[in-house]
N, C-alpha and C positions, 0 to 999 in steps of 0.2 A: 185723253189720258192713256189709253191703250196705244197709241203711236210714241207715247214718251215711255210708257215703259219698258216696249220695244227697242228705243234706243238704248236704254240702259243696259238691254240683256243683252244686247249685241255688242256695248263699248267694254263688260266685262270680261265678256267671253275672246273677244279680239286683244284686252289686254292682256289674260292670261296666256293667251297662245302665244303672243310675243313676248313677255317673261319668261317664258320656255326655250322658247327657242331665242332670242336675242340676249336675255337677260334686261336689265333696266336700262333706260336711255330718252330718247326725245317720241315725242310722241306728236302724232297729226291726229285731227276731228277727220274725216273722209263722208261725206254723204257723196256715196258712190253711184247706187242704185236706180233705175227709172230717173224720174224727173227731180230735182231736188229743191228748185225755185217754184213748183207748182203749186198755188194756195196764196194765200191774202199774207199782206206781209206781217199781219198780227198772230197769224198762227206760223208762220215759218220760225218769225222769233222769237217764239215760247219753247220751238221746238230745236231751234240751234241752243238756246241760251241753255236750257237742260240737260246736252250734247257737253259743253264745255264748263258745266258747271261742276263736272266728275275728276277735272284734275287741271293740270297745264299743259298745254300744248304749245307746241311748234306754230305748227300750219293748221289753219281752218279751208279743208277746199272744200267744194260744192261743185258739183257732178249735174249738168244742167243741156235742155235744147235753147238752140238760137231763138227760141220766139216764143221763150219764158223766163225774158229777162230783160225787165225796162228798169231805168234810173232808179227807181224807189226801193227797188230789191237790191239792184247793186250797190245802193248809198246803206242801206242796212247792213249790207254782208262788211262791206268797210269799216262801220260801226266797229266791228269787232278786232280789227286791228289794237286796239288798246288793250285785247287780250293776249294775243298771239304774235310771233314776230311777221308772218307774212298772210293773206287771205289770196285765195286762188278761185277761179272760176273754170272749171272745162268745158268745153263745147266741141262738140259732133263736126266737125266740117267735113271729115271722112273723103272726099274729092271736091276741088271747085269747078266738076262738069256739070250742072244742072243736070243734065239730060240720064247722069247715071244717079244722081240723087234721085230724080223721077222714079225709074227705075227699079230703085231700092226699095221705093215706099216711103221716105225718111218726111214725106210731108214738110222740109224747109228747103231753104236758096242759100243760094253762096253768099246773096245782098243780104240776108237774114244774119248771117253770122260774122259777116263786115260789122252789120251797123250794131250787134249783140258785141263783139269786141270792143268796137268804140265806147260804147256807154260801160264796160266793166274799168279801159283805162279810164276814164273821165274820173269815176272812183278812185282810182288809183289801185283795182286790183291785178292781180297777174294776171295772165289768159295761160291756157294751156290747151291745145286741138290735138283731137284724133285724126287720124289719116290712114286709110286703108289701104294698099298696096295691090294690083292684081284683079282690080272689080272688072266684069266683063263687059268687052268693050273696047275700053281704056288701055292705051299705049304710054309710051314714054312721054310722047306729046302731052296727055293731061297731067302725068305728073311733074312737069316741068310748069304748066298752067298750078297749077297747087303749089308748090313750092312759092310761087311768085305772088300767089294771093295772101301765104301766110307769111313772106315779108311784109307786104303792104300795110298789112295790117301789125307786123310789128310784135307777133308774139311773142312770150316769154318762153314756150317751150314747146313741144310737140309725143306726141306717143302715136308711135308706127306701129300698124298692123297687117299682118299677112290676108290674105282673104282666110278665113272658116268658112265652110260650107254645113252648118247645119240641120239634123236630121227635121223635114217638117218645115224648114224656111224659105222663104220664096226662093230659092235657087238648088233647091233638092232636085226637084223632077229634070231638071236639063243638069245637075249632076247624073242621075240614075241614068238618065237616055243617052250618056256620052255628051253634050253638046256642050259642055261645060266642065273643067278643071281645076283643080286650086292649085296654085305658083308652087312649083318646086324648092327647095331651098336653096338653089343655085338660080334661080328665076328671083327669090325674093330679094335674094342678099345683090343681086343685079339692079334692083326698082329700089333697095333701099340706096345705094352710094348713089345711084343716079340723083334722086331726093335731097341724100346731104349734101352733096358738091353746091346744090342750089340752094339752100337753105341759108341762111346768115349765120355765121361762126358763133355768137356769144347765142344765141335759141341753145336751150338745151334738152337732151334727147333723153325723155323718160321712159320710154320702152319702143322696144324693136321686134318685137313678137306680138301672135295675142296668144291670150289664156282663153279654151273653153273646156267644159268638163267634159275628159273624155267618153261617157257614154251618149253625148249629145250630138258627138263629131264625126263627122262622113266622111271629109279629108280638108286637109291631108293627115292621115294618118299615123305617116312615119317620118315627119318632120323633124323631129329630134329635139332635142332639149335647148331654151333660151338659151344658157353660160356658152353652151357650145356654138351659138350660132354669132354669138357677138366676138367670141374669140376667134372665128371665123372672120367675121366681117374686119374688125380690125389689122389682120393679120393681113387680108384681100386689099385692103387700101393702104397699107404700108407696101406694099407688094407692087401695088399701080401708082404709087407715090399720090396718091391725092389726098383730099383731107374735105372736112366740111367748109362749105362757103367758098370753095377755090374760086367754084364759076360762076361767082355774085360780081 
């Protein structure tokens, strides 16, 4: 009871902030947070069905790991297509190098979010993946490896992230000791065309930065602002004449 009423405080307080600022218009359900497929599927759909019961919505996504999400969760979440025009699943793949997932900590596989895609299309939901840019290590070579797994698989979309280095995360101390950097803007915006050229044309690109709050962030620092980074970036690949999916 206390988890649903938390939703409510959060879908009021989220839509007023967006009647402020936006004014009125379409709306998405978003369980963004931690895990959002995690629990029995009898308590997940008490707790969506109370989420969408506050109004009408566009999109219902769900913010999830590769290896908390088998058929039964994703035949539910489909369920609610007769509410909304589209349902969405995201998942973590963040690189398909195993060796830097390890690394990470992220406790899943590349094969884990293969076969987690598979079972969301079988539903017929969307997929949409993270993918991190810059993790250490990692050259052109894995993200060209990445690109190539999240054709395979066929997603519907992708949201690109810079590395953050934040304060207190496994990768503070070899930021503090030197031994470690986050991607410059001119590094980033290099590892993101790289990505798109390889990417397939109709995938579409839901963010090109990350978001963290800045008291939590070590660097990069003085990265500067999203609008400016993608007016960037477009301008850099009208410039070099390429475009996404050239070198599929």
């Amino acid at each position: 009871e206390r988890r649903k009423i938390s939703i409510l405080e959060q879908i009021r307080h989220g839509s007023a902030f967006l009647d402020r600022r936006y004014g009125q218009g379409g709306r998405s359900i978003y369980f963004q947070a931690f895990t959002s497929t995690f629990g029995s599927a009898e308590v997940l759909k008490e707790l969506y069905d109370c989420a969408l019961s506050t109004g009408t919505y566009r999109e219902f996504i769900v913010s999830t790991r590769s290896d908390c999400l088998d058929s039964g969760i994703a035949d539910l979440l489909a369920s609610y297509k007769k509410q909304v025009d589209e349902v969405w699943v995201e998942l973590g793949l963040q690189t398909a190098n195993d060796s830097t997932l390890a690394a990470l900590g992220r406790g899943e596989t590349v094969d884990q979010f293969v076969r987690s895609c598979e079972i969301a299309q079988r539903s017929s939901l969307r997929c949409s993946a993270h993918v991190i840019l810059g993790l250490p290590g990692e050259s052109y070579e894995h993200i060209a490896r990445t690109a190539a797994i999240l054709r395979q698989v066929k997603v519907d979309a992708v949201k690109i992230h810079n590395l953050h280095i934040v304060a207190g995360s496994r990768y503070f101390q070899e930021y503090e000791a030197g031994v470690l950097t986050a991607p410059s803007p001119q590094r980033h915006l290099d590892y993101t065309i790289y990505l798109l050229r390889r990417l397939s044309k109709d995938m579409m690109i839901q963010r090109f930065v990350s978001d963290t709050p800045r008291h939590r962030l070590a660097a990069p620092r003085d990265f500067g602002d999203k609008h400016t980074f993608v007016r960037t970036l477009m301008a850099t690949m009208k410039d070099r004449q390429v475009i996404q999916g050239d070198l599929v």
